[in-house]
N, C-alpha and C positions, 0 to 999 in steps of 0.2 A: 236491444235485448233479444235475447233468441228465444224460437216460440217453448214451449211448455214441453216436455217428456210425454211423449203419447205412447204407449207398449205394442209393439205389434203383435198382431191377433195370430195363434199360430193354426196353418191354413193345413186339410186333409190335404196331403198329395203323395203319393208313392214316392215318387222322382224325387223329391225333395228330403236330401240324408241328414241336412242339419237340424231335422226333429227327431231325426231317428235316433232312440238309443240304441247299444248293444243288446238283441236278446228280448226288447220290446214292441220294432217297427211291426210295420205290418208286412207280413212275406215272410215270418222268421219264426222257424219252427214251426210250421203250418202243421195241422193237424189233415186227414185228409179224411178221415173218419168220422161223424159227429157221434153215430154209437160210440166207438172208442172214445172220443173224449171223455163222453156221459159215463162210463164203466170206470174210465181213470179217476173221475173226481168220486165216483161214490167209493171205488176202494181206498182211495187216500182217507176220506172224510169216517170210514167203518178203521182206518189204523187210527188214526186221531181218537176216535169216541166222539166224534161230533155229528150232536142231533141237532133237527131240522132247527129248534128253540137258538143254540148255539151260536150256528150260522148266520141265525138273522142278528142278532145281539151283535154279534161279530159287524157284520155289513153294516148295521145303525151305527156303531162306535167308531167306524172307517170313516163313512160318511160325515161325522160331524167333526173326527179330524181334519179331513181336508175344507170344509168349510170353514173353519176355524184358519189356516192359513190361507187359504182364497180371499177371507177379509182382510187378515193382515198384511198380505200383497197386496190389497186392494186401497188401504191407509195411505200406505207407503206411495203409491200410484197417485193420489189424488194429491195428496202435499207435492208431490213433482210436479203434477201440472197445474196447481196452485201458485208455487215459488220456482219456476222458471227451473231452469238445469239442476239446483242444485239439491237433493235430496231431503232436504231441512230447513224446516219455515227459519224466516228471519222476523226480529221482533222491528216493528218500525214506528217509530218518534212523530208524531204532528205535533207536540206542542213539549216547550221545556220542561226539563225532569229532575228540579233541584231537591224534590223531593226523596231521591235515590239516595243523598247523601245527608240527609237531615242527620243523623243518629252519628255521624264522623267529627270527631270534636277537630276542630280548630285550635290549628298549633300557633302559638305568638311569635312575630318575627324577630328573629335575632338581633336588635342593634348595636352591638359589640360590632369594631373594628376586626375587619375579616380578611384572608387572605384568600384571594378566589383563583384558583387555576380556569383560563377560558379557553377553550379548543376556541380554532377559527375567528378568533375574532380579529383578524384581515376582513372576514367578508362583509356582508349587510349586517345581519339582526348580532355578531358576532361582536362587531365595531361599537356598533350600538348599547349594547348591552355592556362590554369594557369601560364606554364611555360612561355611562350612567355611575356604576360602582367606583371608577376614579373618583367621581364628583362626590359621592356622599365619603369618602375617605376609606377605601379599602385600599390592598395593593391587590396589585394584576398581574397574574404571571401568564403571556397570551405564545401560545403554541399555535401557529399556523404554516403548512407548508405551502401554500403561497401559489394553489394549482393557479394553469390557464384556463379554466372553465370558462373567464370571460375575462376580459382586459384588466392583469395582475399591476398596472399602475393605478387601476378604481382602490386594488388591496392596500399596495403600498403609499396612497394619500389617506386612506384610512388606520393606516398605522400611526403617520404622522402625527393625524387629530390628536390619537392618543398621546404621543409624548407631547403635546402642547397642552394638552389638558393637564398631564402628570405636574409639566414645568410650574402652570397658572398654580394647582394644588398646593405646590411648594411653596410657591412665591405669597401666595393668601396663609399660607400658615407661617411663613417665615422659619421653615426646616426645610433641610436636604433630606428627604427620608428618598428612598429607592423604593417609590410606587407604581412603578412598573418595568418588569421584565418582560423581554418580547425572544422567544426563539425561534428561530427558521425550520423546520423540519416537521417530517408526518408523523405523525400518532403509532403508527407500525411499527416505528423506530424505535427497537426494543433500547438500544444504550445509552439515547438520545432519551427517553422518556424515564427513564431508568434515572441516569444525571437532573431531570429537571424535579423528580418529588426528591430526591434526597437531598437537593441545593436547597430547592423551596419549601419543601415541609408544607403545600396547602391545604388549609382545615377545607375548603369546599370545591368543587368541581363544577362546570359551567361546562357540557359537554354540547357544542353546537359544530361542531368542524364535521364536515358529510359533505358526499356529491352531492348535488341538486339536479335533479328534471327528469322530466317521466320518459320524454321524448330519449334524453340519449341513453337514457339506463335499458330502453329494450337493444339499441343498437351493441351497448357495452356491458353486459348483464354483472359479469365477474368483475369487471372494473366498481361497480357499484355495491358486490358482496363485501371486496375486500375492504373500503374505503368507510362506510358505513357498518356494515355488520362486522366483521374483523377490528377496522379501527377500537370500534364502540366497549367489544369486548376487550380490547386490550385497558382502557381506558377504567374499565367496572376493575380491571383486576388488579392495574396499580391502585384505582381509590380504595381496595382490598384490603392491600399489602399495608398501603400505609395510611391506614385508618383514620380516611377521609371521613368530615362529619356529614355531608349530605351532597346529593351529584344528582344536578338537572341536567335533564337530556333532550334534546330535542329531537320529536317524531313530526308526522306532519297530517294533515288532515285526510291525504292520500289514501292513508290505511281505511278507509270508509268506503271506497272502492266504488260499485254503484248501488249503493245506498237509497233508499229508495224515501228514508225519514227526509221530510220539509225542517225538523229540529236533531240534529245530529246529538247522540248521546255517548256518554262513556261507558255505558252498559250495554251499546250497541255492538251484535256482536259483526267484526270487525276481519276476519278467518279467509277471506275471498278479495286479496289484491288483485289487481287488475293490470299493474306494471312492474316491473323486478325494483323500483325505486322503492316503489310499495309496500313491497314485500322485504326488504331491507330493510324498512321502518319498523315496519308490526314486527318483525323478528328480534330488534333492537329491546322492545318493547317487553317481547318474551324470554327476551334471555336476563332484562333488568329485575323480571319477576325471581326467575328463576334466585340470580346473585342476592336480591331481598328474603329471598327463603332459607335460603342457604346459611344465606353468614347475616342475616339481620342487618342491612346494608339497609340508609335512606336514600330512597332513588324518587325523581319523581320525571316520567314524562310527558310531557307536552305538545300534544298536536298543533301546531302551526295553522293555521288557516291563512292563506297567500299573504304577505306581508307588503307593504307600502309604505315609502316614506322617503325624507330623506335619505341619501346615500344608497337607495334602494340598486340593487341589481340590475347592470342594463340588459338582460335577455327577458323580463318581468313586462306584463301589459301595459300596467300605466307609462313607464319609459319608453317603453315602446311607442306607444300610442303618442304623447306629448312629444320626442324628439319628431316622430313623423309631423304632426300638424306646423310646427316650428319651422319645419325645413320645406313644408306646402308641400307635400306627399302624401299620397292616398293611403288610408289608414287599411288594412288589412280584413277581411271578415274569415270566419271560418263559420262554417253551418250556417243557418237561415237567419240567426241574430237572437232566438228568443231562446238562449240559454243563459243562466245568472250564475253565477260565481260570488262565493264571499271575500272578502278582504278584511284588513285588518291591520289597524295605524300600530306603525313601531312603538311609540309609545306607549300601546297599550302592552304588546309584546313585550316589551322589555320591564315594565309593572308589575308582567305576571311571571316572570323566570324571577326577578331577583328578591319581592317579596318576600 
């Protein structure tokens, strides 16, 4: 963290022009007379009509304006070097806050047969979550463009699952029903997404398709605007268009940035990313408001907190970590070892989107 805002003190020096104003330094418009001053300011002060009572009224009312902004700079100054660079305390969480949402009634879940459009569900929490909703009997209709971000045969065995799942579905109900659609291509693709809501008609939205990682999003910043933030919005505008009943979205816990709560909150505010991944997220987040304002749209997103599991993504710690020990190779450290991280079982992740 970098140190605190300290103001520097501005020092007398001639030499020195970056205090100087026009008109004000010292050297400017020197008087060289002090009688002459003293005659100038009584003849102004005899055109005014100002008596000696006046003056000082005057000087007392000067006076306590500028101390009047001398403290409120002086506020301002001490919240800086209270809360480090940024000019506005931040609220911070030690202990859980479900209390925030006591008064937010609770919506009951839908168990009607549903038809779920899923971005990405090629990848982890994507598959994952396809999978589940196969099983309780919904169709799937799964848009993935199927990037290399990490080895795209992890995708395409995770596609598979799914049509074996879809097949098992059929075959335990004894129907050919078409429970799952799977298309090739990116979310951008306006004719390509265009053809897939007016085929599919889906009443709901499962929007998880985005880059992933902090690391190559500062290397590829625009690659991460248009894939996440671009994608995202295109996606809010088709479930717009064709009057989607409700679209989860997935953000990630990233947007918490350095955070300084031991209990991380959704009241927390959240305005100070720290990687362009990041900040694709929270923006994601801000533009779902926005589209809920707008047009009364049900959006709901969802911060991630690092995900584990099955089928987990091989660039993720725990894979990493386990292929390493398996193959008797030194596991990696970065920093001194006493930093903690949360995780977070797919199961539970996938509980909480399709709920």
């Amino acid at each position: 963290m970098s140190s605190p805002f300290v103001p520097h003190k501005r020092v007398s020096n001639d030499t020195d022009s970056s205090f100087h104003q026009e008109g004000n330094g010292p050297g400017v418009h020197q008087i060289s007379s002090k009688k002459k001053k003293l005659a100038s300011l009584r003849m102004m002060a005899a055109r005014m009509n100002l008596t000696p009572t006046k003056i000082v009224v005057s000087l007392v009312a000067l006076v306590l304006v500028i101390l009047v902004l001398c403290l409120e700079s002086d506020s301002e100054l001490i919240s800086a070097q209270s809360f480090g660079p940024s000019l506005r305390s931040q609220k911070v969480f030690t202990k859980p806050s479900p209390h925030l949402w006591k008064d937010i009634p609770i919506v009951p879940p839908d168990t009607n047969q549903k038809k779920v459009l899923v971005t990405g569900a090629g990848g982890f929490i994507g598959s994952s979550v396809a999978y589940k909703l196969l099983e309780r009997g919904d169709k799937v209709i799964v848009v993935d463009e199927m990037n290399d971000y990490y080895d795209v045969r992890i995708k395409e065995a995770n596609l598979e699952i799914l049509r074996q799942k879809a097949k098992e579905m059929n075959e335990k109900d004894g129907a050919m029903k078409r429970r799952l659609e799977i298309y090739i291509g990116d979310i951008n693709d306006h004719d390509l997404m265009k053809s897939v809501f007016e085929r599919e008609n889906p009443d709901y939205v499962c929007h998880l398709a985005a880059r992933a990682g902090v690391r190559p999003s500062i290397q590829d910043p625009l690659l991460y605007v248009r894939a996440n933030v671009q994608g995202s919005t295109n996606m809010l505008n088709y479930s717009r268009d064709y009057n989607v009943k409700n679209i989860v979205v997935a953000s990630s816990s990233s947007v918490y940035g350095e955070s300084g709560s031991t209990f991380f909150s959704e009241a927390e505010d959240v305005n100070e990313p720290v990687s362009p991944y990041a900040a694709t997220k929270r923006s994601v987040e801000l533009i779902s408001y926005t589209y809920h304002h707008l047009y009364n749209m049900n959006i709901t997103n969802l911060r991630f907190f690092t995900v584990y599991g099955p089928r987990g993504r091989p660039d993720m710690a725990p894979f990493i970590f386990i292929s390493r020990v398996t193959r008797g190779e030194e596991i990696e450290q970065y920093g001194d070892g006493s930093t903690s991280r949360d995780y977070t079982y797919i199961d539970d992740i996938v509980d909480g989107v399709i709920r």
